[in-house]
N, CA, C and O atoms as CSV, one atom per row, in Angstrom:
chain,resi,resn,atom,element,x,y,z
A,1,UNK,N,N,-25.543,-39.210,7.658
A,1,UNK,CA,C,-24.386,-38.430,7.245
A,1,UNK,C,C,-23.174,-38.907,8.045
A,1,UNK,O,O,-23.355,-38.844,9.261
A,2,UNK,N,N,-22.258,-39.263,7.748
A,2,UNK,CA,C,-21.164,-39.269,7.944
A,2,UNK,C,C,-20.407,-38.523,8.586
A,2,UNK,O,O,-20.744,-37.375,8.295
A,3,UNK,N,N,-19.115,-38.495,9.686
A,3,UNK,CA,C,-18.735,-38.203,10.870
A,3,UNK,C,C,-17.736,-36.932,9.707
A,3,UNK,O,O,-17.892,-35.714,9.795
A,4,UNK,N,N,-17.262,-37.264,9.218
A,4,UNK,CA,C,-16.306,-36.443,8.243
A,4,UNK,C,C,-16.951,-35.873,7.181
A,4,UNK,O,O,-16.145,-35.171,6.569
A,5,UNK,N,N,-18.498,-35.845,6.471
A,5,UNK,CA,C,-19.020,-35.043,6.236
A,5,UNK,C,C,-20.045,-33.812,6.911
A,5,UNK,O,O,-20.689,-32.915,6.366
A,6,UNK,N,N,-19.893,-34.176,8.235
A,6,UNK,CA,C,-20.637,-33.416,9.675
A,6,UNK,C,C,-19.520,-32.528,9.340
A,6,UNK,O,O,-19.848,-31.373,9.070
A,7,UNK,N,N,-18.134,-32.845,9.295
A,7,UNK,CA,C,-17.172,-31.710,9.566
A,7,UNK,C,C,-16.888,-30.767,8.537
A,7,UNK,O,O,-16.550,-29.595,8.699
A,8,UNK,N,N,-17.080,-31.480,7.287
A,8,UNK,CA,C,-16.910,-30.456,6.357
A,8,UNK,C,C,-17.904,-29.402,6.629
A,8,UNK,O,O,-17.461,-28.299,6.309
A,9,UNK,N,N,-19.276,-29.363,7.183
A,9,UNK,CA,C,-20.294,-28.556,7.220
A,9,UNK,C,C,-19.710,-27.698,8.275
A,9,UNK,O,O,-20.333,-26.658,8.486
A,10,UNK,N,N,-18.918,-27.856,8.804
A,10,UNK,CA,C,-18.541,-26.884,9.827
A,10,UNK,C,C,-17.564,-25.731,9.211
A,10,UNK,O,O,-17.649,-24.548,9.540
A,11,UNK,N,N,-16.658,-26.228,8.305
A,11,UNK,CA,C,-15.934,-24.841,7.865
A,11,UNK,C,C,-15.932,-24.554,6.823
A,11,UNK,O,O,-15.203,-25.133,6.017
A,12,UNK,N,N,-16.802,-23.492,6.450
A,12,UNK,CA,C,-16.798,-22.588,5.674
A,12,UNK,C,C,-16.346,-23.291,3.938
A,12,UNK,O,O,-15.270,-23.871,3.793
A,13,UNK,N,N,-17.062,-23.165,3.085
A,13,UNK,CA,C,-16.443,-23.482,1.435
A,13,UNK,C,C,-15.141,-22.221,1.231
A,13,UNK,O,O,-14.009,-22.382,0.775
A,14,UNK,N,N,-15.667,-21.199,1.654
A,14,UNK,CA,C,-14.490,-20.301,1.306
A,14,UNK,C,C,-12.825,-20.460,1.702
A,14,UNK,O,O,-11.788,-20.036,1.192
A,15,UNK,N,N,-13.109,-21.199,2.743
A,15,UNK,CA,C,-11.633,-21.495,3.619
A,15,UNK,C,C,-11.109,-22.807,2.778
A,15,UNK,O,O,-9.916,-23.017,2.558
A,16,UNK,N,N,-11.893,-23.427,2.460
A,16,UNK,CA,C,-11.511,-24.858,1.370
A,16,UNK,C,C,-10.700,-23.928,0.191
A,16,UNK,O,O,-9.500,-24.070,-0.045
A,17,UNK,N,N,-11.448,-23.100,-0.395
A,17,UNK,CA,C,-10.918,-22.189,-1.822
A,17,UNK,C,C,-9.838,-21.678,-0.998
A,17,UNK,O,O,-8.835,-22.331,-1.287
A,18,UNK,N,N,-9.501,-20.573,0.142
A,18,UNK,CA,C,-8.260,-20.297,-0.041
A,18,UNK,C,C,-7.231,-21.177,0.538
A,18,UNK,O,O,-6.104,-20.681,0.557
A,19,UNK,N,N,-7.327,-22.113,0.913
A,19,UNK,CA,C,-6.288,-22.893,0.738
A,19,UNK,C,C,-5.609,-23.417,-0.768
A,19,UNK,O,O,-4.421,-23.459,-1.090
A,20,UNK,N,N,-6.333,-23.642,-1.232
A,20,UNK,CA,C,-6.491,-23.807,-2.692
A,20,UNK,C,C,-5.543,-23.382,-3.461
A,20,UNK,O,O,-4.636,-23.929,-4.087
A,21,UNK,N,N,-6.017,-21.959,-3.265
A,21,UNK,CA,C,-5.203,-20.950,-4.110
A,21,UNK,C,C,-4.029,-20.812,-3.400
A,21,UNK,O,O,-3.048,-20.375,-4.001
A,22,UNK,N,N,-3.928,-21.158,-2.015
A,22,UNK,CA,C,-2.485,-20.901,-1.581
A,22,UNK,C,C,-1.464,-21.676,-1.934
A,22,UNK,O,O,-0.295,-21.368,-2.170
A,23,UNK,N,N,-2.362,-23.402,-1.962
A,23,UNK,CA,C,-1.193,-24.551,-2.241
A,23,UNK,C,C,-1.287,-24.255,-3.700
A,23,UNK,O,O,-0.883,-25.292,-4.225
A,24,UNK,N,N,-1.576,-23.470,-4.577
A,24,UNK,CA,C,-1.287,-23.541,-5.946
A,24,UNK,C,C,-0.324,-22.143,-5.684
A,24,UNK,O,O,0.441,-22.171,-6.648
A,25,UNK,N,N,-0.083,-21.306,-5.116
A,25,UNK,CA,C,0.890,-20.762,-4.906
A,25,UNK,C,C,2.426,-21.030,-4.218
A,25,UNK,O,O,3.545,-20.626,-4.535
A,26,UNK,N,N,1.945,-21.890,-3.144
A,26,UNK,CA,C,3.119,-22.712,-3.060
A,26,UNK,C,C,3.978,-23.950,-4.593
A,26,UNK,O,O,5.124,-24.395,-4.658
A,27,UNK,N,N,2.894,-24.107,-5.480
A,27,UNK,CA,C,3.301,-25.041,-6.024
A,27,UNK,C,C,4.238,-24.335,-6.904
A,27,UNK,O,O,5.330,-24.763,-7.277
A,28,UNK,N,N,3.638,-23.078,-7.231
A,28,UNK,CA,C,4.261,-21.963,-8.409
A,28,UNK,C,C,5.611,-21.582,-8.006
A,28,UNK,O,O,6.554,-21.360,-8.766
A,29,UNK,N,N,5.604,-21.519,-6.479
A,29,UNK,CA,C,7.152,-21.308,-5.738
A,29,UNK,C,C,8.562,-22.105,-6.212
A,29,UNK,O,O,9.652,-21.750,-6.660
A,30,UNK,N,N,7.839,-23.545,-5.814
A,30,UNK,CA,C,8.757,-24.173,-6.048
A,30,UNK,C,C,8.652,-24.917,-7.289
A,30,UNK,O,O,9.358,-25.901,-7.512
A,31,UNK,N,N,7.617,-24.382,-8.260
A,31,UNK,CA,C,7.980,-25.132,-9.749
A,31,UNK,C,C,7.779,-26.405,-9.538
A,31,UNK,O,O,8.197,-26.701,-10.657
A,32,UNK,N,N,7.413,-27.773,-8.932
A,32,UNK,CA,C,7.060,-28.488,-9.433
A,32,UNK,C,C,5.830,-28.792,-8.182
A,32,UNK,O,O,5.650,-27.872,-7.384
A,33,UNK,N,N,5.106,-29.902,-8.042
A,33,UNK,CA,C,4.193,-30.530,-7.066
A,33,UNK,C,C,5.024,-31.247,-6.815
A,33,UNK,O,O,4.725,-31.465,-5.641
A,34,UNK,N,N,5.911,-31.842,-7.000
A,34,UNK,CA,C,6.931,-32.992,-6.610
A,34,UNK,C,C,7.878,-32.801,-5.640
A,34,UNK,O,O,8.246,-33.682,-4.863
A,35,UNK,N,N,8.401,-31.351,-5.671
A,35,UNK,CA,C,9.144,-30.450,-5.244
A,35,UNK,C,C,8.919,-30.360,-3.790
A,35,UNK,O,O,9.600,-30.708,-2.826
A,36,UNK,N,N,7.404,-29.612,-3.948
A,36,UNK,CA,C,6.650,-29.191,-2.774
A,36,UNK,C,C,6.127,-30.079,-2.098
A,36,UNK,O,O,5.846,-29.950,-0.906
A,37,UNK,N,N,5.917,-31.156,-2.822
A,37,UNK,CA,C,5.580,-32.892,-1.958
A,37,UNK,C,C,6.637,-33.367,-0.711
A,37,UNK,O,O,6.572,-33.850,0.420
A,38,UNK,N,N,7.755,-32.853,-1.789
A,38,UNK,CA,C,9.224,-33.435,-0.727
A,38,UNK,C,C,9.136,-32.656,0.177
A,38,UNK,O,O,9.323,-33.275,1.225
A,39,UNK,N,N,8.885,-31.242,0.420
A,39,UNK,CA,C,9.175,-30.032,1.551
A,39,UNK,C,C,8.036,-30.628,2.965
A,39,UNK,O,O,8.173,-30.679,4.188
A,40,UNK,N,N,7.102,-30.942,2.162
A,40,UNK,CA,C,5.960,-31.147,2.909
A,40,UNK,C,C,5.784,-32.389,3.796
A,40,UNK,O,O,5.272,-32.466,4.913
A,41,UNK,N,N,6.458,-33.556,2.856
A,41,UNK,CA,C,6.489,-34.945,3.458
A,41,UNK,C,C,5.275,-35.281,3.005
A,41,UNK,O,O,4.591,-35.665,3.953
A,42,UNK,N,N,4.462,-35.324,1.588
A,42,UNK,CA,C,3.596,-35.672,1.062
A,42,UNK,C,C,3.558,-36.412,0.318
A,42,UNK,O,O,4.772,-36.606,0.242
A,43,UNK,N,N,3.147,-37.066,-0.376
A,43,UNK,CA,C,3.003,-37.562,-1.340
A,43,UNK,C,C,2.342,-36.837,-2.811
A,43,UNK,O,O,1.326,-36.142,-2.781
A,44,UNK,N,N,3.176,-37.164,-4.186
A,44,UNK,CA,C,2.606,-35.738,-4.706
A,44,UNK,C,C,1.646,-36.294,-5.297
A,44,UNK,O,O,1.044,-35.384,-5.868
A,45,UNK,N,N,1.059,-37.428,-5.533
A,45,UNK,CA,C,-0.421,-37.662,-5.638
A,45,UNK,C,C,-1.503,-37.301,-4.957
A,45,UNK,O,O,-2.645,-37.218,-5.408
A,46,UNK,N,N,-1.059,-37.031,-3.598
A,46,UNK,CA,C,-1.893,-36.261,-2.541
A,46,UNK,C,C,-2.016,-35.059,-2.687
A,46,UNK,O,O,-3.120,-34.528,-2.560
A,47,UNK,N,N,-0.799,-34.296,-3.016
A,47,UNK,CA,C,-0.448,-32.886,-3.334
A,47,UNK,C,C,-1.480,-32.808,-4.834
A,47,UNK,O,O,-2.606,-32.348,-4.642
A,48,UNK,N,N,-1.242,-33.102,-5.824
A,48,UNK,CA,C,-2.082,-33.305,-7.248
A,48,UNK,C,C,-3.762,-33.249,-7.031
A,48,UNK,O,O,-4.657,-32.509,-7.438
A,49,UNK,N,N,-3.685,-34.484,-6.137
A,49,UNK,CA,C,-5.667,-34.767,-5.785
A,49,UNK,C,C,-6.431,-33.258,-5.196
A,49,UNK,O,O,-7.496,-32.724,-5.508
A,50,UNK,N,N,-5.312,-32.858,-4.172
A,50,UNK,CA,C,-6.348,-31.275,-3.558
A,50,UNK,C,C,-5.577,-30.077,-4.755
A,50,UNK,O,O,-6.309,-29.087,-4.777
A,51,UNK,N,N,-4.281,-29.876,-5.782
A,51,UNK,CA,C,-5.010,-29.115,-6.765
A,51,UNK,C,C,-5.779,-29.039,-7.657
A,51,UNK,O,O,-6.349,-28.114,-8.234
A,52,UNK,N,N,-5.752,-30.513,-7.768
A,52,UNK,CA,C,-7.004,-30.599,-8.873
A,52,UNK,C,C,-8.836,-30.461,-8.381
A,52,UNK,O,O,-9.777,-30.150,-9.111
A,53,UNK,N,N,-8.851,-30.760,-7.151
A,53,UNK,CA,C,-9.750,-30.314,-6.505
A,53,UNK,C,C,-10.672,-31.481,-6.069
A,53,UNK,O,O,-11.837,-31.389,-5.683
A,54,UNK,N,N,-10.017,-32.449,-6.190
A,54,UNK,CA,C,-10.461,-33.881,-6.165
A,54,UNK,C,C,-10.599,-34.206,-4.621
A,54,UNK,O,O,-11.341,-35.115,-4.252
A,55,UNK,N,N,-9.828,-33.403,-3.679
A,55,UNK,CA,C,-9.069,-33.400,-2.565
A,55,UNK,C,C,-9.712,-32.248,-1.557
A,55,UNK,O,O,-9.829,-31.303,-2.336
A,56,UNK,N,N,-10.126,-31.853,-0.455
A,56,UNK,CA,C,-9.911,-30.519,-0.042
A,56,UNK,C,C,-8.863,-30.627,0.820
A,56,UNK,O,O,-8.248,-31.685,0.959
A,57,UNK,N,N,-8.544,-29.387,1.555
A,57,UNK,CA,C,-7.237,-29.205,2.142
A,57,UNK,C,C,-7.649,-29.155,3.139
A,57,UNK,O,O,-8.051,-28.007,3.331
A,58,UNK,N,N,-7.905,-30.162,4.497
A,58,UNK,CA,C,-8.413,-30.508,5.949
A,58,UNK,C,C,-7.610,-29.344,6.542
A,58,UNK,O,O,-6.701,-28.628,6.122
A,59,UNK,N,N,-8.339,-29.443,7.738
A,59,UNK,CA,C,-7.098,-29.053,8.787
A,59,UNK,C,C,-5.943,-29.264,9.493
A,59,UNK,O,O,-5.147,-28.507,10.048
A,60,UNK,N,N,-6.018,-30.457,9.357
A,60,UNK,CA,C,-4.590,-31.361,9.708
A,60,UNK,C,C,-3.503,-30.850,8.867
A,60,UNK,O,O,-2.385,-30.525,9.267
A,61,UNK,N,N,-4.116,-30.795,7.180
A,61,UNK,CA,C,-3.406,-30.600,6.070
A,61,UNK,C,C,-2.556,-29.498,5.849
A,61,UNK,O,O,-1.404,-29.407,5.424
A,62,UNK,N,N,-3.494,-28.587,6.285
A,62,UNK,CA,C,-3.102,-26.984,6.261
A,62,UNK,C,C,-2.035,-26.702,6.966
A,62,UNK,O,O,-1.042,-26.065,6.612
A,63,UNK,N,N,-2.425,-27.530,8.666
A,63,UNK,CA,C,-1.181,-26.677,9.630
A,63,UNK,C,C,-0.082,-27.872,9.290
A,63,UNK,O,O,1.004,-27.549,9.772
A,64,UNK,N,N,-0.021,-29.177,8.597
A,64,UNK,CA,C,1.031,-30.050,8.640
A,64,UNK,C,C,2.287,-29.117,7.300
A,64,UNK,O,O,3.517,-29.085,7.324
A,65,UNK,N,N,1.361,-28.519,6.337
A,65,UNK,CA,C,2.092,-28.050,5.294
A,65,UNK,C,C,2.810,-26.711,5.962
A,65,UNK,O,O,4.039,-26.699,5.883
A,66,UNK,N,N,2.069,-25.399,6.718
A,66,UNK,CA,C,2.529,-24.819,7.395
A,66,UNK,C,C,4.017,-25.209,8.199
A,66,UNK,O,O,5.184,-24.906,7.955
A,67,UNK,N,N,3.424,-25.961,9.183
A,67,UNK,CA,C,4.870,-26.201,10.145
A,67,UNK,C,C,5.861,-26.601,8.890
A,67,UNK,O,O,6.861,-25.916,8.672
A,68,UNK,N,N,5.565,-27.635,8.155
A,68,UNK,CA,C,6.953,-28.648,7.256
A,68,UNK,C,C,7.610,-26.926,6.496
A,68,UNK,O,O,8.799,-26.911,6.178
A,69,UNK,N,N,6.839,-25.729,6.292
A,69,UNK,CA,C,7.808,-24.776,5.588
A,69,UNK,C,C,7.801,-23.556,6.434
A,69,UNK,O,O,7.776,-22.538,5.744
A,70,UNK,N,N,7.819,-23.308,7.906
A,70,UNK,CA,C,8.076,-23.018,8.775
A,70,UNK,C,C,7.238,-21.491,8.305
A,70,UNK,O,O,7.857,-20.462,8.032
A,71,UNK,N,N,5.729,-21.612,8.282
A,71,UNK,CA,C,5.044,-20.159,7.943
A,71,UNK,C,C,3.945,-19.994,8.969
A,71,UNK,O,O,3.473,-21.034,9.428
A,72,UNK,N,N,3.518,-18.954,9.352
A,72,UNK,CA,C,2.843,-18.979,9.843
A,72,UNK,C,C,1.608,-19.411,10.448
A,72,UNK,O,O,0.591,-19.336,9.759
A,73,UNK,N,N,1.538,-19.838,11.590
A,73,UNK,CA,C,0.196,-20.835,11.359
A,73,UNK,C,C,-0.965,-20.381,11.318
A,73,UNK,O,O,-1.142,-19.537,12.196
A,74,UNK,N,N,-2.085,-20.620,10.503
A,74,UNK,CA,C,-3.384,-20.057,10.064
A,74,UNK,C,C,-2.610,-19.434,8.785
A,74,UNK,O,O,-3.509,-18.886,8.146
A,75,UNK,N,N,-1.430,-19.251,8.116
A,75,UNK,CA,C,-1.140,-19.090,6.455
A,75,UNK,C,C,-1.855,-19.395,5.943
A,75,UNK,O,O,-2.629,-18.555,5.483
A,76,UNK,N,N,-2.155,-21.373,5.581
A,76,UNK,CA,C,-3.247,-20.934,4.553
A,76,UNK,C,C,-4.698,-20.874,4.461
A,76,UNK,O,O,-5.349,-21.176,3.461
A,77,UNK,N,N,-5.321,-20.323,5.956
A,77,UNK,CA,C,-6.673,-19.931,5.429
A,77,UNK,C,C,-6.185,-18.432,5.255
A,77,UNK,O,O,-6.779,-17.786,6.119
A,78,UNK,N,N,-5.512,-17.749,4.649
A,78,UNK,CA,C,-5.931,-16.109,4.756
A,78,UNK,C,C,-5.224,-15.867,3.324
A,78,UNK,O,O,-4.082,-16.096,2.925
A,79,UNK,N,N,-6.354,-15.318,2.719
A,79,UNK,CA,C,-6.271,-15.093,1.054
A,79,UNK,C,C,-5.025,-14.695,1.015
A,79,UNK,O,O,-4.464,-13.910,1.779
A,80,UNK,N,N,-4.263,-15.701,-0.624
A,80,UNK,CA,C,-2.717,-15.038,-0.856
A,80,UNK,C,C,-2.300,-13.566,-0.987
A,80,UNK,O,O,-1.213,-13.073,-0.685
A,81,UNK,N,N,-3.735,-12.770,-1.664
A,81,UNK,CA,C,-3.348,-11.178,-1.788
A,81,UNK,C,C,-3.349,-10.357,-0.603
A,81,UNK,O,O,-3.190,-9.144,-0.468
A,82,UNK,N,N,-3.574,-11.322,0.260
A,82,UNK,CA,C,-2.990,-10.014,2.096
A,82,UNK,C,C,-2.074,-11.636,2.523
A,82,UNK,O,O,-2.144,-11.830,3.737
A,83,UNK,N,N,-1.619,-12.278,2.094
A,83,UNK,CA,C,-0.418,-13.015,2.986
A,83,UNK,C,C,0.489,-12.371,2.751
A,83,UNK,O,O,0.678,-11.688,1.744
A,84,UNK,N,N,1.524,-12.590,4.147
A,84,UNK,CA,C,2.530,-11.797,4.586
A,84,UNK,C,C,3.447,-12.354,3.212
A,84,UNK,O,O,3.526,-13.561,2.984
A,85,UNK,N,N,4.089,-11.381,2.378
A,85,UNK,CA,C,5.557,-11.877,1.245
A,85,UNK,C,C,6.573,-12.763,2.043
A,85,UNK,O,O,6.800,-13.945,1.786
A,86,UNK,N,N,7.187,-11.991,3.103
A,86,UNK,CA,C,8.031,-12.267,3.984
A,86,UNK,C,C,8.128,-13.602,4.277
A,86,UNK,O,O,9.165,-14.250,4.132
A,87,UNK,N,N,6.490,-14.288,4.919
A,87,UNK,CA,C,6.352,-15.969,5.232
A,87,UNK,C,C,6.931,-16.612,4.096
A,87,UNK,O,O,7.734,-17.510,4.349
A,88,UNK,N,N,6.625,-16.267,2.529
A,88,UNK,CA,C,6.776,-16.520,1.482
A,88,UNK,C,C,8.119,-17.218,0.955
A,88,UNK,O,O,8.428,-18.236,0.336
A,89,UNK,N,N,8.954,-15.750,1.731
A,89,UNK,CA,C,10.511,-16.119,1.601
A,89,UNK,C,C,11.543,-16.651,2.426
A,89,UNK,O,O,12.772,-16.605,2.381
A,90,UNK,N,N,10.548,-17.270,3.342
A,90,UNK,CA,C,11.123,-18.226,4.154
A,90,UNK,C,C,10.833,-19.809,4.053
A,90,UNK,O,O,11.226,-20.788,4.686
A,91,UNK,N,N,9.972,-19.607,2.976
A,91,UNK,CA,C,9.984,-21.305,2.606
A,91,UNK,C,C,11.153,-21.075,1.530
A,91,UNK,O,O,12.194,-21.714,1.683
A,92,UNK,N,N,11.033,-20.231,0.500
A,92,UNK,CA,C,12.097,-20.186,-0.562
A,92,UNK,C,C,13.200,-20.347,0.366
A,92,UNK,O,O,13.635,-21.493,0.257
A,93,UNK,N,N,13.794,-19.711,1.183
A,93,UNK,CA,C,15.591,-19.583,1.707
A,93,UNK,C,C,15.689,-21.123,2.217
A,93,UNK,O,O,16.679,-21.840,2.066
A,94,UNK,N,N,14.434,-21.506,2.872
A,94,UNK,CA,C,14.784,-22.822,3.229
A,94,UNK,C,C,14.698,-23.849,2.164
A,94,UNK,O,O,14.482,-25.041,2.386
A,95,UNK,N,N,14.871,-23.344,1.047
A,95,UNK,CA,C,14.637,-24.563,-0.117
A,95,UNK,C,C,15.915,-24.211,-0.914
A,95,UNK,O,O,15.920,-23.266,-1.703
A,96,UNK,N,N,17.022,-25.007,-0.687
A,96,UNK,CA,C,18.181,-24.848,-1.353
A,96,UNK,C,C,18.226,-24.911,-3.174
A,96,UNK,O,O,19.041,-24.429,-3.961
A,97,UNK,N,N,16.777,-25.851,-3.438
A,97,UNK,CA,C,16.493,-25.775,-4.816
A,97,UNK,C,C,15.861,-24.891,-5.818
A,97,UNK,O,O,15.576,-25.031,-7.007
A,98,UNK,N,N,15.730,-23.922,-4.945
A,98,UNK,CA,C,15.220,-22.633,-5.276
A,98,UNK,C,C,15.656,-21.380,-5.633
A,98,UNK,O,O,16.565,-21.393,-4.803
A,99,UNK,N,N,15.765,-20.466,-6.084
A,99,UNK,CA,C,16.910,-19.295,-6.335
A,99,UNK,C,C,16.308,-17.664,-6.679
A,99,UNK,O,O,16.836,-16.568,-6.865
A,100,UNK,N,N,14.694,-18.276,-6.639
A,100,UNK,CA,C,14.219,-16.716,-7.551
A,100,UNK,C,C,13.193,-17.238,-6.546
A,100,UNK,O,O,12.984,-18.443,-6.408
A,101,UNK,N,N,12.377,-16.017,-5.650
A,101,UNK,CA,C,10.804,-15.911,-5.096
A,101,UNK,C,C,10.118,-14.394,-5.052
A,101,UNK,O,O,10.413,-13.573,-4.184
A,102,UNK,N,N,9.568,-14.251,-5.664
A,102,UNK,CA,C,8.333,-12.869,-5.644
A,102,UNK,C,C,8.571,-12.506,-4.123
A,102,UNK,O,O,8.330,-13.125,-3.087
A,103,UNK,N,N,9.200,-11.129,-4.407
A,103,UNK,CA,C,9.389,-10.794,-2.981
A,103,UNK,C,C,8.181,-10.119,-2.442
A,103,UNK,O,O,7.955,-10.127,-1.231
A,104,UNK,N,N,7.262,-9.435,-3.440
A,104,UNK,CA,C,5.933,-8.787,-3.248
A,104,UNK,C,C,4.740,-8.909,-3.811
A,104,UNK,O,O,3.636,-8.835,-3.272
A,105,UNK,N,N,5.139,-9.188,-5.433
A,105,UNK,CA,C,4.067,-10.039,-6.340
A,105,UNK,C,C,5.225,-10.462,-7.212
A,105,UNK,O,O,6.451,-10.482,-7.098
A,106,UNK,N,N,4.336,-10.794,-8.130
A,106,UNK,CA,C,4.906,-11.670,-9.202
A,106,UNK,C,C,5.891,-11.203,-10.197
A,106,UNK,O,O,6.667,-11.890,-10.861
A,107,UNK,N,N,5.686,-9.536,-10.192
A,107,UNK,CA,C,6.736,-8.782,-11.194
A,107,UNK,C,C,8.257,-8.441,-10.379
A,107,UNK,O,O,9.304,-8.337,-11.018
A,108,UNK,N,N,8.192,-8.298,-8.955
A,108,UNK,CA,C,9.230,-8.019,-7.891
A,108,UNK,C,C,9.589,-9.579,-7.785
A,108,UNK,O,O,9.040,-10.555,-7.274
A,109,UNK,N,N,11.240,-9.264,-8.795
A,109,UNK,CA,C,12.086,-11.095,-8.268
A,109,UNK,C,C,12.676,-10.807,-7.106
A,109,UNK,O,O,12.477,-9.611,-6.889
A,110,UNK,N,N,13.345,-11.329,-6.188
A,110,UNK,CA,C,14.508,-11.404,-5.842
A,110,UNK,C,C,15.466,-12.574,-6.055
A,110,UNK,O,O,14.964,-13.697,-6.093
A,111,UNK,N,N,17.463,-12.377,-6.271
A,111,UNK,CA,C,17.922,-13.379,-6.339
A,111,UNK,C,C,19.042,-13.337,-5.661
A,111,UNK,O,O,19.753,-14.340,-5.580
C-alpha cells in the first residue's frame, strides 16, 4: 500500500463528503468553478476533478482554500447546515464580483 493511500485510511470517508458539499457550496457562491479557482489560486481543473469526485479534498486542500477566503480554519470539515453564515459572508464581501450571498440559507438574500 502506498504512503498516500496509508493516509487516506486515516481520515474518516465522512470528512472527504463534507468537504465536498462545502466546495460545492462555495462554488454556488460564487457562480462559477472558475471564479472560485481564481479566489483560491487553483486551477479550475483541479477545482472540477474534487467536484466531480474524481479528486478528494486533502488536507493541505481544505486549509489552503480556507486561508485564500479568509474562513475559518477547520470550515470545511464541519457540515454546511451548522457552518457559521457569517464565515460565508466574508468570502462574498471579499469578492468584488459578487453582489448577492445567503445570509442564512438559500431563501434569506442579502444585497
Amino acid at each position: 500500500m502506498t504512503i498516500a493511500k496509508q493516509l487516506l485510511t486515516l481520515v474518516p470517508m465522512e470528512t472527504f463528503d463534507v468537504r465536498k458539499r462545502n466546495l460545492l457550496l462555495l462554488v454556488k457562491r460564487y457562480r462559477r468553478q472558475q471564479a472560485l479557482a481564481d479566489a483560491v489560486c487553483l486551477s479550475v481543473q483541479y477545482i472540477n476533478q474534487m467536484v466531480s469526485g474524481h479528486r478528494t479534498i486533502g488536507e493541505k486542500t481544505a486549509r489552503k482554500i480556507e486561508k485564500a477566503l479568509s474562513l475559518a480554519p477547520g470550515w470545511m470539515d464541519v457540515d454546511s447546515d451548522v457552518a457559521a453564515p457569517r464565515d460565508l459572508m466574508k468570502v462574498v464581501a471579499a469578492n468584488d464580483d459578487l453582489v448577492k450571498v445567503a445570509a442564512v440559507n438559500d431563501d434569506d438574500v442579502v444585497e
